[in-house]
C-alpha positions, 0 to 999 in steps of 0.5 A, spaced: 069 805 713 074 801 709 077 795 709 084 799 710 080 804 715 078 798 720 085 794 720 088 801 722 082 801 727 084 794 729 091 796 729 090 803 733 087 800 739 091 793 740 098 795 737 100 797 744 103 795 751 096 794 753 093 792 747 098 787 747 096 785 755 089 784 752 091 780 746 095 775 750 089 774 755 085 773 749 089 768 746 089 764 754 083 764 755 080 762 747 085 755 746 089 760 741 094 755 745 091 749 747 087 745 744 080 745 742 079 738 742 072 736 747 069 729 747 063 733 746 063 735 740 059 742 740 064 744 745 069 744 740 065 746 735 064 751 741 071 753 743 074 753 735 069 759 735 072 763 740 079 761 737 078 763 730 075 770 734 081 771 737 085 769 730 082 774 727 084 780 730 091 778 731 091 778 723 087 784 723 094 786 726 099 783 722 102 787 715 100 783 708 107 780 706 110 783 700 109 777 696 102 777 697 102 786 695 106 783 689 101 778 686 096 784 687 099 789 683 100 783 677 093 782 676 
């Protein structure tokens, strides 16, 4: 499988109304909005593991922006 073939993937399974209801869930429950911080510090380190999960699949949601397509065609 292809990069391209598993952002499509992503972008299939997500990119829809209940796609969107487990996103937000995921976002609430993984300190995509809220902070990370703990006095412990494995459990920052912990919470910022699932934070950057989360992170990842909604940019494997998002369209490279045009600028970035541009540059690649340059090179």
């Amino acid at each position: 499988m292809t990069p391209d073939d598993l952002k499509a993937a992503y972008k299939h399974i997500l990119q829809s109304e209940d796609g969107d209801v487990v996103l937000e869930d995921l976002e609430l429950r993984f300190h995509v909005r809220t902070p990370v911080f703990s006095n412990d510090p494995y459990e920052t380190a912990f919470r910022d593991g699932q934070r950057s999960v989360v992170l990842f699949i909604a940019n494997m949601l998002k369209d490279k922006p045009q600028q970035v397509e541009e540059m690649e065609l340059d090179v």
